[in-house]
C-alpha positions as CSV (number, residue, x, y, z in Angstrom):
1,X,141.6,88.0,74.0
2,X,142.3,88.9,70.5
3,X,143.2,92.4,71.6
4,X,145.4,91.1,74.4
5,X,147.4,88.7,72.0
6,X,147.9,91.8,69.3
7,X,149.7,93.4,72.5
8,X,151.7,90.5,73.2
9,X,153.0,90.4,69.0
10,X,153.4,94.2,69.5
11,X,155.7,93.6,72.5
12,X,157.5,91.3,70.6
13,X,158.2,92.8,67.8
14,X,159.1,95.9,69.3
15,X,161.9,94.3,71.1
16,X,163.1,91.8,68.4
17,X,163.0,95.4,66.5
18,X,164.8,97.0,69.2
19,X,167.3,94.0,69.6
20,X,168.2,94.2,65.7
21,X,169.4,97.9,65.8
22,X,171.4,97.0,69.1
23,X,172.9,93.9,67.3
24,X,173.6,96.3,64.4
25,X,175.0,99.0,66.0
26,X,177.3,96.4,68.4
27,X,179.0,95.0,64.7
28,X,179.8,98.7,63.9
29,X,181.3,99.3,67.2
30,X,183.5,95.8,67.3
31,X,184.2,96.5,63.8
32,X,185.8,100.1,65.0
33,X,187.9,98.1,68.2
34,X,189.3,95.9,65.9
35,X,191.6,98.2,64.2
36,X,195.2,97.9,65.0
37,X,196.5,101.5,64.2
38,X,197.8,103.2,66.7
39,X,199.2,105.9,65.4
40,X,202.6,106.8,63.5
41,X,203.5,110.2,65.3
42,X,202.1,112.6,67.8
43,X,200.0,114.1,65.7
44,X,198.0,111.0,64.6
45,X,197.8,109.8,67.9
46,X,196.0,112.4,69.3
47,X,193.6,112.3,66.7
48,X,192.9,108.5,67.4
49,X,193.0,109.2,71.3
50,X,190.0,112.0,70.6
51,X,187.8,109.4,67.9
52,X,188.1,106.6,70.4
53,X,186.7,109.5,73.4
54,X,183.6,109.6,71.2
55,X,183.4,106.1,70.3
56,X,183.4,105.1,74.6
57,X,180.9,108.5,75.0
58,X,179.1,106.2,72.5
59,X,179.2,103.1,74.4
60,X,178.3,104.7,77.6
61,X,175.6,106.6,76.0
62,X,174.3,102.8,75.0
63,X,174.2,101.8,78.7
64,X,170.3,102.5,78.9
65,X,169.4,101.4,75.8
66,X,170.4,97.8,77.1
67,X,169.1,98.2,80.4
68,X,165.5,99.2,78.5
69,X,166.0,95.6,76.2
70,X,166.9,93.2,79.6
71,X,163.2,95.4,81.0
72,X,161.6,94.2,77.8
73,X,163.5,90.5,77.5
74,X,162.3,89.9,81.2
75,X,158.5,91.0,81.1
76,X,158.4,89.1,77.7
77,X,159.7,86.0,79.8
78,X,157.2,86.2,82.4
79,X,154.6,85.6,79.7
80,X,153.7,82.5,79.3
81,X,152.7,83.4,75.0
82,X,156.1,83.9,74.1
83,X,159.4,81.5,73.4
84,X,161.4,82.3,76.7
85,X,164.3,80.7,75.8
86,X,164.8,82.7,72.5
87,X,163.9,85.5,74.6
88,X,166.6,84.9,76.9
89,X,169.2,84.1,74.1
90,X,168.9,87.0,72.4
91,X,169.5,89.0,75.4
92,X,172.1,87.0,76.6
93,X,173.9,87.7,73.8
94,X,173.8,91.1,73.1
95,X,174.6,91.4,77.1
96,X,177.9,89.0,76.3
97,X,178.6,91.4,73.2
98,X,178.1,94.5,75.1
99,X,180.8,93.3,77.9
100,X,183.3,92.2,75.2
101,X,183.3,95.5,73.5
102,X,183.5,97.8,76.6
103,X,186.6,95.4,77.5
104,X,187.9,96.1,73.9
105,X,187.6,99.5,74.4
106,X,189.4,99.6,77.4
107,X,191.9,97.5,75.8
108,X,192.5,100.1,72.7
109,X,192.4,102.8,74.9
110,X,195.3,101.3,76.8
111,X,197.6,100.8,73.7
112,X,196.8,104.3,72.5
113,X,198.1,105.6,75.6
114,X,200.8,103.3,74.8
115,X,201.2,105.1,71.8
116,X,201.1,108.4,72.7
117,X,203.8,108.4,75.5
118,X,206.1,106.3,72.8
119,X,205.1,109.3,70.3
120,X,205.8,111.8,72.9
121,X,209.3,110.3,74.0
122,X,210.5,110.0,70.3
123,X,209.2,114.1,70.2
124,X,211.1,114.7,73.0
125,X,214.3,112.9,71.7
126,X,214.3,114.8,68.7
127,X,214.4,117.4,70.4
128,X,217.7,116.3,72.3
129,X,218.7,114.6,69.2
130,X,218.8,118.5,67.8
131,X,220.6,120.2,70.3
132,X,223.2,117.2,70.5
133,X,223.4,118.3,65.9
134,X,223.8,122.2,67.2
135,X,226.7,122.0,69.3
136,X,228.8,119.2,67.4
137,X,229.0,122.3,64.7
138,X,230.5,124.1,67.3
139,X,233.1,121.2,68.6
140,X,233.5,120.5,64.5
141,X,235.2,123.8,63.6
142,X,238.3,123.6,62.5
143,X,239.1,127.2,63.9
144,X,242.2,127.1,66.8
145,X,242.5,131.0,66.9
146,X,245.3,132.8,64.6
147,X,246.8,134.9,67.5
148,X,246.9,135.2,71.3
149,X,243.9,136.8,71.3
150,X,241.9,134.9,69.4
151,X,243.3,131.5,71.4
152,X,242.3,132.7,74.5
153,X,238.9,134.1,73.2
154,X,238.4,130.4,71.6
155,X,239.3,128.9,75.0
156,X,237.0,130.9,77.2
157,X,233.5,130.0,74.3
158,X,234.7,126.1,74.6
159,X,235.2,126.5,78.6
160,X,231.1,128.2,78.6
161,X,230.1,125.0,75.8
162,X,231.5,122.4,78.4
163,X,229.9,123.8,81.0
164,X,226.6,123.8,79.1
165,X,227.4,120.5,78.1
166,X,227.8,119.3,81.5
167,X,224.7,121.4,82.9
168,X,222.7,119.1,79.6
169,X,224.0,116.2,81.3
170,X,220.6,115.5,83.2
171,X,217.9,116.2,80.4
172,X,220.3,113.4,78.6
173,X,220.1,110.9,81.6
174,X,216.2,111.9,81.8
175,X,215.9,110.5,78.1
176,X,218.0,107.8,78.7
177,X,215.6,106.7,81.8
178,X,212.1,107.0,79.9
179,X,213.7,105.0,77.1
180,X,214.5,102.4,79.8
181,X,211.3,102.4,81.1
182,X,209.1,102.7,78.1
183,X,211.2,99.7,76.7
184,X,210.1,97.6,79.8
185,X,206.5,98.6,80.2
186,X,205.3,99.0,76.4
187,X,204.4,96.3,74.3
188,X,204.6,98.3,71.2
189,X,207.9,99.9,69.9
190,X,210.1,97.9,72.0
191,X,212.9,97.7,69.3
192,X,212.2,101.2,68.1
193,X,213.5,102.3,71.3
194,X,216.0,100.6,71.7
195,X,217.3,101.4,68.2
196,X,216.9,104.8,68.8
197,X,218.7,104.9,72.4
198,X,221.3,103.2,71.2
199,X,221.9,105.8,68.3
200,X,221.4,108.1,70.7
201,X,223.9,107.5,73.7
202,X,226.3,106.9,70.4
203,X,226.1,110.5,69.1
204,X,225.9,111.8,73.0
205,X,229.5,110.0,73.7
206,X,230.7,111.2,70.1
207,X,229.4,114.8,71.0
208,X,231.5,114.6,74.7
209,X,234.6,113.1,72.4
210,X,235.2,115.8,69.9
211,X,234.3,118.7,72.4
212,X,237.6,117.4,74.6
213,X,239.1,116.9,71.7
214,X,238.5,120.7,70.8
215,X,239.7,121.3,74.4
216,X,242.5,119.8,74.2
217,X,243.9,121.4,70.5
218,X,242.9,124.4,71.8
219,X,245.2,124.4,74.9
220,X,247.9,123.3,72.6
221,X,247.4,125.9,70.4
């Protein structure tokens, strides 16, 4: 009898023990989810998108520890020695707790992904934003040629620029169609992007301006 009920304490305590490291170890991990960075460029991004992989490693990794608690919580209710319903509230909760913070994680991970393809797009635009710099240098100069020669060598460089300007004409319309899209389907950045697009199909137009501009002085000349 005596030894029988020093099991019984033994049980319990083991899994009010057991219980008490779960409940402590679910704060950490809600404590993590709560966070609201996502990032401020690529770089950061992908550094949050490989922390949060081991925080859900984590999680999954916890599956079994639970599963071995609700084994303990229900042979400790089928005794009549112990306080079922505290039992069952403890384990009910950490069960509730558990769900909420795999659906958090899902939830972060989803911004974060978020984040990295609005990262990525405003990398890519840079990029476009640079080669747009590039050749307004080119359609800039103030050089008409000073002889024949040097008009008609001008002419044929500005006739190869238009036609690369032209070929460019689809990488720009591929920006200007992830933009759009992003801007519909994100729910961060929204006004970033559309800031940025704006400035962007402004500097694209300004670009196409000067170079007929150039064209035009330059059959003049």
């Amino acid at each position: 009898e005596k030894s029988q009920k020093l099991k019984e304490a033994n049980r319990q305590q083991n899994f009010n023990t057991g219980i008490k490291d779960f409940d402590f170890w679910l704060s950490e991990v809600e404590a993590l989810l709560a966070s609201e960075d996502y990032g401020k460029d690529l770089a950061s991004v992908n550094n949050l998108l490989k922390k949060h992989q081991l925080l859900e490693a984590d999680i999954s990794a916890h599956e079994d520890r639970l599963k071995d608690l609700n084994g303990q919580a229900d042979s400790l209710m089928t005794s009549s020695a112990f306080d079922t319903s505290q039992v069952k509230d403890k384990r009910d909760t950490i069960n509730g707790r558990f769900q909420r913070i795999k659906n958090m994680a899902a939830g972060r991970r989803a911004k974060l992904n978020e984040s990295h393809r609005l990262h990525q797009f405003f990398r890519d635009m840079d990029d476009e934003e640079s080669w747009i710099k590039e050749k307004k240098l080119l359609v800039s100069s103030e050089d008409y040629g000073r002889d024949l020669t040097g008009v008609q060598n001008l002419r044929k460089k500005h006739k190869r620029l238009e036609a690369e300007l032209a070929a460019h004409e689809p990488a720009i319309q591929g920006v200007l169609d992830t933009g759009k899209k992003l801007s519909d389907d994100n729910t961060i950045g929204k006004e970033e992007i559309q800031q940025r697009l704006a400035q962007f199909v402004e500097h694209w137009q300004e670009l196409k301006r000067l170079a007929a501009a150039r064209g035009q002085r330059l059959e003049e000349s």
